[in-house]
PyMOL Python script that loads the backbone (N, CA, C, O; Angstrom):
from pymol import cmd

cmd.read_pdbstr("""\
ATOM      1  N   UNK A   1     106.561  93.443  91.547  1.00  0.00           N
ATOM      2  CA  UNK A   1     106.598  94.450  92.586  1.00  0.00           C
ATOM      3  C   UNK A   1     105.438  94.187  93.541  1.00  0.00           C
ATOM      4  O   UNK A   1     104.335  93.947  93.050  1.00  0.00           O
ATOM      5  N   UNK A   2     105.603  94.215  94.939  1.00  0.00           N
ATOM      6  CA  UNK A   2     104.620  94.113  95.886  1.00  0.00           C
ATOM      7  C   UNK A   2     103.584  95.077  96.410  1.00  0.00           C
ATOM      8  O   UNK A   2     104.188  96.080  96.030  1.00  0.00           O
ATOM      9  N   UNK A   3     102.819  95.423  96.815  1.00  0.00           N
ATOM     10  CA  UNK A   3     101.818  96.559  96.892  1.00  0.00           C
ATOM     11  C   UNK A   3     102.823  97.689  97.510  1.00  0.00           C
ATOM     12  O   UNK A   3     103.109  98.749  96.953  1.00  0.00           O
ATOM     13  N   UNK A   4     103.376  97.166  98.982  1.00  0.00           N
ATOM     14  CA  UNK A   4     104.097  98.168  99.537  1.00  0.00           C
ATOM     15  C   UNK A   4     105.173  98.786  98.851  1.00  0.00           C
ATOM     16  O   UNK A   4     105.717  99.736  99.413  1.00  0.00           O
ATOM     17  N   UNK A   5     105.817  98.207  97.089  1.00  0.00           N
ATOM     18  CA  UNK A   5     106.801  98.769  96.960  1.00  0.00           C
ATOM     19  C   UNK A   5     106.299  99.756  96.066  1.00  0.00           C
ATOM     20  O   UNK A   5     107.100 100.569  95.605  1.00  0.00           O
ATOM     21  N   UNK A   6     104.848  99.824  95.683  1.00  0.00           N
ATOM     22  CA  UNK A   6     103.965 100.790  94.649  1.00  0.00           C
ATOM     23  C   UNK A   6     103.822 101.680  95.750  1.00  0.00           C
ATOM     24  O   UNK A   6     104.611 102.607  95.935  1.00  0.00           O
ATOM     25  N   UNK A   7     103.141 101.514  96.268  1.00  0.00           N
ATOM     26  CA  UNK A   7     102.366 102.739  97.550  1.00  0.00           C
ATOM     27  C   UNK A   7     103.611 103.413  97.705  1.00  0.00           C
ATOM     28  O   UNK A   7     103.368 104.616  97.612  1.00  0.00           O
ATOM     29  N   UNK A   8     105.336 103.146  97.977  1.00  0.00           N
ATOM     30  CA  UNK A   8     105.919 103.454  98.184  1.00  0.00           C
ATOM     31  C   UNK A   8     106.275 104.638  97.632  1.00  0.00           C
ATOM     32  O   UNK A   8     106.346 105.770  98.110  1.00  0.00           O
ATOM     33  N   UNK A   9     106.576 104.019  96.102  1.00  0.00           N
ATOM     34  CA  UNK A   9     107.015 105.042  94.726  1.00  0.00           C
ATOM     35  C   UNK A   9     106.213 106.251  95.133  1.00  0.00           C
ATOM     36  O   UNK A   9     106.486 107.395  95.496  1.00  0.00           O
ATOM     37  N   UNK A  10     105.206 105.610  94.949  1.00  0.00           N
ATOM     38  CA  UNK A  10     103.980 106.757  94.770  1.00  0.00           C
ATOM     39  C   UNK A  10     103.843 107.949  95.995  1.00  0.00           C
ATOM     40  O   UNK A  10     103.402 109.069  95.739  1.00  0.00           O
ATOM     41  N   UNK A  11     104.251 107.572  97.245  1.00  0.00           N
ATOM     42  CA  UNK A  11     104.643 108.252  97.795  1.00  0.00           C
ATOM     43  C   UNK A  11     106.019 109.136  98.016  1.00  0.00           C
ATOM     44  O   UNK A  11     106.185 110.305  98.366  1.00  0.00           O
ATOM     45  N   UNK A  12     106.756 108.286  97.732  1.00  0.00           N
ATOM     46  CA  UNK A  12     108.020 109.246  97.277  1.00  0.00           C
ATOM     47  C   UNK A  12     107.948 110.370  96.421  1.00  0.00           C
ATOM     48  O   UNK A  12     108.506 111.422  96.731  1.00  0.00           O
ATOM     49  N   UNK A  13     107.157 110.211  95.121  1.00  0.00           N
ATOM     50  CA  UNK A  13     106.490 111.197  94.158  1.00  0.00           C
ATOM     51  C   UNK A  13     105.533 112.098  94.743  1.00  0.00           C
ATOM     52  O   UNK A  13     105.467 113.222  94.248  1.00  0.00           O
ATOM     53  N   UNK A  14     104.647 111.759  95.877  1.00  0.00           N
ATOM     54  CA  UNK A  14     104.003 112.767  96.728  1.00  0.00           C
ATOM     55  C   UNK A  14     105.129 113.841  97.393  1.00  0.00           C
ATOM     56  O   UNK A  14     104.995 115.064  97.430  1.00  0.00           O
ATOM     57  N   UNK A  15     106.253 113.073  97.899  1.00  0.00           N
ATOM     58  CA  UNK A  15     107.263 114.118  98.706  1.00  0.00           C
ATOM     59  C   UNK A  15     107.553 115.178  98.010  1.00  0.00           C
ATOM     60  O   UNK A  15     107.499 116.321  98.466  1.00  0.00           O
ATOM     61  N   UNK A  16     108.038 114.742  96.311  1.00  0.00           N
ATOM     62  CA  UNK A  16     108.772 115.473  95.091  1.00  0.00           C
ATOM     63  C   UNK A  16     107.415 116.595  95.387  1.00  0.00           C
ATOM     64  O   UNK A  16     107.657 117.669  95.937  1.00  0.00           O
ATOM     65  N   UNK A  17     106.292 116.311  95.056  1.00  0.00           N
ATOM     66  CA  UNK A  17     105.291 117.411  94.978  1.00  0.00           C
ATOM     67  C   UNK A  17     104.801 118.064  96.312  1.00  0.00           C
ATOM     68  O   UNK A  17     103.925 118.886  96.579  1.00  0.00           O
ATOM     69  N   UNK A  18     105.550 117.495  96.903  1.00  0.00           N
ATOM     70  CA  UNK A  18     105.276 118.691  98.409  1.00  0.00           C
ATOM     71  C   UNK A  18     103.756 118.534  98.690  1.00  0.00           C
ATOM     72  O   UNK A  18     103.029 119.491  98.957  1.00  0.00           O
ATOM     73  N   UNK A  19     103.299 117.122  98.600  1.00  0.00           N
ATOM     74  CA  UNK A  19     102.024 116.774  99.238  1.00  0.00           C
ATOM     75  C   UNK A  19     101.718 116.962 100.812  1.00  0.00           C
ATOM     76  O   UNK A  19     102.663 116.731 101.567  1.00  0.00           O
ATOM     77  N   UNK A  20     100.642 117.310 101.308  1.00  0.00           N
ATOM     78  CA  UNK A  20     100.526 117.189 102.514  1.00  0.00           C
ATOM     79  C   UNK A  20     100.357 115.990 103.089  1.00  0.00           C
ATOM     80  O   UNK A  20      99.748 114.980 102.736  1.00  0.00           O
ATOM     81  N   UNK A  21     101.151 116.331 104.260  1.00  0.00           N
ATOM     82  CA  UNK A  21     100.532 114.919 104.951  1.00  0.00           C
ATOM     83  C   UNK A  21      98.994 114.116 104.869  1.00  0.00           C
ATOM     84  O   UNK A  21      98.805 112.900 104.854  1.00  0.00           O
ATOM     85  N   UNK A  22      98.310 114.854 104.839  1.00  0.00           N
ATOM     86  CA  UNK A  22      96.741 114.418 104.695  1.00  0.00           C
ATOM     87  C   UNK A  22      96.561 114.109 103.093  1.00  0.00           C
ATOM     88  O   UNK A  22      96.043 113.148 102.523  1.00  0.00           O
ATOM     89  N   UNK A  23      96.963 114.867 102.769  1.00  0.00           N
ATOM     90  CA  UNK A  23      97.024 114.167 101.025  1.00  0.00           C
ATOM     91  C   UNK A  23      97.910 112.683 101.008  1.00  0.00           C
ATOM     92  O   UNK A  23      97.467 111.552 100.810  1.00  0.00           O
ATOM     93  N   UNK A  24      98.838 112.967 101.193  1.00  0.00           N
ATOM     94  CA  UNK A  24      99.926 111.825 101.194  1.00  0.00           C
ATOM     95  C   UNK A  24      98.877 110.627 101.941  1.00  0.00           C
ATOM     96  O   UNK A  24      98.587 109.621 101.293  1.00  0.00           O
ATOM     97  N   UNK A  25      98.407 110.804 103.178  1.00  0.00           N
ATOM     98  CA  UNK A  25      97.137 109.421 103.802  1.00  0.00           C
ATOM     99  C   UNK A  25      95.979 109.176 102.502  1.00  0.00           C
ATOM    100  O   UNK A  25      95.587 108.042 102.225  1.00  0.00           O
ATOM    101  N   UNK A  26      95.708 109.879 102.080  1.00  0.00           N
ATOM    102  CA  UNK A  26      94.240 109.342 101.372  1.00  0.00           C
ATOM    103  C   UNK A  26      94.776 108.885 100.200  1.00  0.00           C
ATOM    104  O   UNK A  26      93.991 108.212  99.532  1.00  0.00           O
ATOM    105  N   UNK A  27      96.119 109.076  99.638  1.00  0.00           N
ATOM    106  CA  UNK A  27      96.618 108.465  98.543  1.00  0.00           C
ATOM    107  C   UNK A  27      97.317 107.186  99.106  1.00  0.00           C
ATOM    108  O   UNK A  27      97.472 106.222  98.357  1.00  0.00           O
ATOM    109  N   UNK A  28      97.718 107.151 100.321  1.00  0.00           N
ATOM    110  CA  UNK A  28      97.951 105.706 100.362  1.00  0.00           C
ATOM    111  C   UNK A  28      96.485 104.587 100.643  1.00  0.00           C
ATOM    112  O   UNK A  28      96.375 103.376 100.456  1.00  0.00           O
ATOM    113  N   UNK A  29      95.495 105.618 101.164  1.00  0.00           N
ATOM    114  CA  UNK A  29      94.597 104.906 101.297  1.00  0.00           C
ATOM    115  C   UNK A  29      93.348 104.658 100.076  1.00  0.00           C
ATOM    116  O   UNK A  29      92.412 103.877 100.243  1.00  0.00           O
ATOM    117  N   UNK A  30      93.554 105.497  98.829  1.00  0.00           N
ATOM    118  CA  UNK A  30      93.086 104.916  97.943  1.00  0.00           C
ATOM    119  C   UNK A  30      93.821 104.049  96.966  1.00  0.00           C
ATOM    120  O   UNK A  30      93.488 103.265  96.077  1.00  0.00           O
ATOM    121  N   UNK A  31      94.980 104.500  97.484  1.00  0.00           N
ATOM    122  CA  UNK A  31      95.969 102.955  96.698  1.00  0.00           C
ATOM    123  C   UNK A  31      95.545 101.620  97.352  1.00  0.00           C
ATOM    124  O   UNK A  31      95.183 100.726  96.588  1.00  0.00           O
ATOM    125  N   UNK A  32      95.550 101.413  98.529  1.00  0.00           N
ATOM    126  CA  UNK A  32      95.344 100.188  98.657  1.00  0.00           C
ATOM    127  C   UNK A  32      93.948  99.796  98.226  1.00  0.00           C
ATOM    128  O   UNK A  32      93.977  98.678  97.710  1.00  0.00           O
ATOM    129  N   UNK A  33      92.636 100.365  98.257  1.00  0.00           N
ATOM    130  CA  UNK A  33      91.339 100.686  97.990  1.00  0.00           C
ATOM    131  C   UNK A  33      91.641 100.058  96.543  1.00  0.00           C
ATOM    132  O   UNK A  33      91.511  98.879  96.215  1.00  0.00           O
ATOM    133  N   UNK A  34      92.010 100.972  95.878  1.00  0.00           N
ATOM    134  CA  UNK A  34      92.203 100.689  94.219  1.00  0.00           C
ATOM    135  C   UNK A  34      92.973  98.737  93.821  1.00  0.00           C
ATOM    136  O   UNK A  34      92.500  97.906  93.046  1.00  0.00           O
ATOM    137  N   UNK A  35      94.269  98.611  94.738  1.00  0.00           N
ATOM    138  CA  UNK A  35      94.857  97.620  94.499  1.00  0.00           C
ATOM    139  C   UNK A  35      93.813  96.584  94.662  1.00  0.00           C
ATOM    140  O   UNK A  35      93.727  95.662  93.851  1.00  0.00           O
ATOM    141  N   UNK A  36      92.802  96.724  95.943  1.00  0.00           N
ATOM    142  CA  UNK A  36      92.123  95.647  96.644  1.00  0.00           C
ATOM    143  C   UNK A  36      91.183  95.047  95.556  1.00  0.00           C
ATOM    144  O   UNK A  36      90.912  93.848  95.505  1.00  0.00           O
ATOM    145  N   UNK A  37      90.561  96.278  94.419  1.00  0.00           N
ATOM    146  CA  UNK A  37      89.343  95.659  93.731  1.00  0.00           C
ATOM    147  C   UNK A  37      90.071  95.704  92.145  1.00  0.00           C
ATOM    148  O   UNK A  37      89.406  94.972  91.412  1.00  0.00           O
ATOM    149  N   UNK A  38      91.320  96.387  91.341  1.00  0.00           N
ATOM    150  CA  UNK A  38      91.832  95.430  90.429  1.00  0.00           C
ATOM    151  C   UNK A  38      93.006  94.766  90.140  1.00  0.00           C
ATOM    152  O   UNK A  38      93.853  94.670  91.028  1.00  0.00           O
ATOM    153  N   UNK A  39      93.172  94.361  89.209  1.00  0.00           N
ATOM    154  CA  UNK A  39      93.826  93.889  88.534  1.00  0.00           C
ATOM    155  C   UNK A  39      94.933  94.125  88.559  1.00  0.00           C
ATOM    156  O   UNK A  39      95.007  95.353  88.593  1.00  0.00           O
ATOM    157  N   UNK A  40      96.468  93.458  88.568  1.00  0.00           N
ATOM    158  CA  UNK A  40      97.377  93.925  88.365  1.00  0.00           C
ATOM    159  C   UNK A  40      97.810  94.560  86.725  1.00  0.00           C
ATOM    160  O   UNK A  40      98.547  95.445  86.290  1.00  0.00           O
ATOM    161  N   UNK A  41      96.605  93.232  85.996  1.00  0.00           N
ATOM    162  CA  UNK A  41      97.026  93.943  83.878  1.00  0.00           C
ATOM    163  C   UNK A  41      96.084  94.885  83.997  1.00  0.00           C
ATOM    164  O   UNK A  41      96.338  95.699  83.109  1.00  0.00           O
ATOM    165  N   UNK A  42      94.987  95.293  84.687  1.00  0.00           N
ATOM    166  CA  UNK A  42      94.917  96.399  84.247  1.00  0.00           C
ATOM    167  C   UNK A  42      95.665  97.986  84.854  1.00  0.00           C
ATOM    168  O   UNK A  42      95.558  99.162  84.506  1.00  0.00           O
ATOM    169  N   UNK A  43      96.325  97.360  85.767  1.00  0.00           N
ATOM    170  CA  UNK A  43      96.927  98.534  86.238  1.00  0.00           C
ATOM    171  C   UNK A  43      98.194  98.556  85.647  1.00  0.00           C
ATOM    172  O   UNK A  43      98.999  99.472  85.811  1.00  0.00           O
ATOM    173  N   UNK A  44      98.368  97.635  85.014  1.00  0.00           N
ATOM    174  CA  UNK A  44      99.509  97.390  83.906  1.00  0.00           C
ATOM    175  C   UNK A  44      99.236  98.643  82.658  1.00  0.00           C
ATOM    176  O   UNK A  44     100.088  99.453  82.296  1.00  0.00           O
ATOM    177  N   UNK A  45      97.793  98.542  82.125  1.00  0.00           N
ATOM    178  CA  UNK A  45      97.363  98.650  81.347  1.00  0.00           C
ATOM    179  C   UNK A  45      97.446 100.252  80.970  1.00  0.00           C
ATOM    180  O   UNK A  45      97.981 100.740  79.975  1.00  0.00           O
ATOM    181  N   UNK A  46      96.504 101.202  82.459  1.00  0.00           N
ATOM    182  CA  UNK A  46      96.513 102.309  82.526  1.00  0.00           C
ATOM    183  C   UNK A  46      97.712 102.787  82.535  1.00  0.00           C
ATOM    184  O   UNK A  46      97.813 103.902  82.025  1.00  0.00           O
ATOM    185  N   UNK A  47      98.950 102.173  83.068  1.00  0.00           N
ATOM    186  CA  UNK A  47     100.096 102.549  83.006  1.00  0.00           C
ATOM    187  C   UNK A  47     100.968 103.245  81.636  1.00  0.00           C
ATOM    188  O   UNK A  47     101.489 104.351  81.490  1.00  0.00           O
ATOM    189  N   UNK A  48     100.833 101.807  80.553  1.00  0.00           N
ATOM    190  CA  UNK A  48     100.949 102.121  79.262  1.00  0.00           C
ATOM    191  C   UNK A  48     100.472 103.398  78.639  1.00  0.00           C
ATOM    192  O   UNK A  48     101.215 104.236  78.129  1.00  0.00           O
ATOM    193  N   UNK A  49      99.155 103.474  78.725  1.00  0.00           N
ATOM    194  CA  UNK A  49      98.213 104.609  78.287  1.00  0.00           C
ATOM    195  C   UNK A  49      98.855 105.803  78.578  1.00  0.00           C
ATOM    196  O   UNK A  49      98.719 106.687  77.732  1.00  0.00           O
ATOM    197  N   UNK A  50      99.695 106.121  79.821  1.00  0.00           N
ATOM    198  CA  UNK A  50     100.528 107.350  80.102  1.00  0.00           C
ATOM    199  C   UNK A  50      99.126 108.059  80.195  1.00  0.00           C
ATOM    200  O   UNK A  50      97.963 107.669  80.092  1.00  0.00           O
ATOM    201  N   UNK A  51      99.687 109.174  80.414  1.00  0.00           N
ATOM    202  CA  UNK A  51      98.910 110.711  81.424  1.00  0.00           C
ATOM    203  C   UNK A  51      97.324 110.496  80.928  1.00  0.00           C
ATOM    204  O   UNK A  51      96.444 111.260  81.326  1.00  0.00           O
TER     205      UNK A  51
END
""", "prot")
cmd.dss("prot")
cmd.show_as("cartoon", "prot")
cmd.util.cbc("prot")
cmd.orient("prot")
């Protein structure tokens, strides 16, 4: 999966929760923030771990 198709999800899941627009920006902008400095296994990783 490519960054834009994560940021995506993740925003789609912002819509479900009736995020604000300004919420919805700083979550795409700490997604890319986050993507830029790790790992894809560890974002693999936290994934597994669940909530």
């Amino acid at each position: 999966m490519n960054n834009y198709a994560a940021i995506g999800y993740a925003l789609l899941a912002a819509d479900e929760m009736r995020l604000t627009k300004a919420q919805k920006e700083r979550l795409w902008q700490l997604m890319l923030t986050i993507m830029d400095e790790t790992s894809e296994a560890r974002a693999e990783k936290r994934c597994r771990e669940g909530r």
